[in-house]
N, C-alpha and C positions, 0 to 999 in steps of 0.2 A: 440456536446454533452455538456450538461450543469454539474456544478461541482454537484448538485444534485442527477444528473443521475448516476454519479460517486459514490456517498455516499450510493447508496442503494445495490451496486453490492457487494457482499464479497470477500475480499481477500484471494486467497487460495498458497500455497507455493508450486508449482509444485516437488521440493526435497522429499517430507515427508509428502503433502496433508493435509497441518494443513492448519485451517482459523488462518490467521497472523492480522486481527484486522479489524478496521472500519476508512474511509477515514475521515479525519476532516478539511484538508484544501489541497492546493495545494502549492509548490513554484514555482514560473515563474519569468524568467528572465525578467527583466523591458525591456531592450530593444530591445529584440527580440520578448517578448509574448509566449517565450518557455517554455512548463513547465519541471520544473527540476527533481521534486520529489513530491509525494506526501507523506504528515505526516499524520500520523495513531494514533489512538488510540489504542495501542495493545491490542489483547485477552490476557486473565489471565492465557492461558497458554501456548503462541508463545513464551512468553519473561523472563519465570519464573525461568530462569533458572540467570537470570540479580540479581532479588532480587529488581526490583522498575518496578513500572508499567507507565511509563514517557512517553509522546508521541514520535514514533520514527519515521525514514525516511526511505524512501524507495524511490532508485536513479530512474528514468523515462528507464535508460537503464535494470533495472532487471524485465520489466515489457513483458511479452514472449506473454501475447495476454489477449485482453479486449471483452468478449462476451459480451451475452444479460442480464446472472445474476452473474458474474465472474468475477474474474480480476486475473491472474495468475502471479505470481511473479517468479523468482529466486531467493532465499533466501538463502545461506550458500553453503558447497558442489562443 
């Protein structure tokens, strides 16, 4: 899967079924090629409760399953 592929699927928060934002890049460990997390650009209203709309992260272990147009998170809870 390409990070592409990645960027077009929405993230949705399995907790409370909000879309939590848009992929903008990944992190990966250099020497394993593991990805760690991917960083988001949050929606304007996953995060609003922050008061800055900042890119945020999202760890690779709260990620619960990757479909065809979805990427489901654990997020808070």
């Amino acid at each position: 899967m390409l990070l592409s592929d990645l960027q077009r699927k929405d993230i949705v928060n399995v907790i409370d079924g909000r879309n939590v934002g848009n992929i903008i890049d990944v992190k990966v460990e250099e020497s394993t090629g593991t990805i760690l997390s991917l960083i988001i650009e949050p929606s304007k209203n996953f995060f609003s409760f922050l008061g800055k709309r900042e890119d945020a992260e999202i760890p690779w272990k709260s990620i619960t399953k990757i479909g065809e147009d979805v990427i489901l998170v654990k997020l808070g809870g």
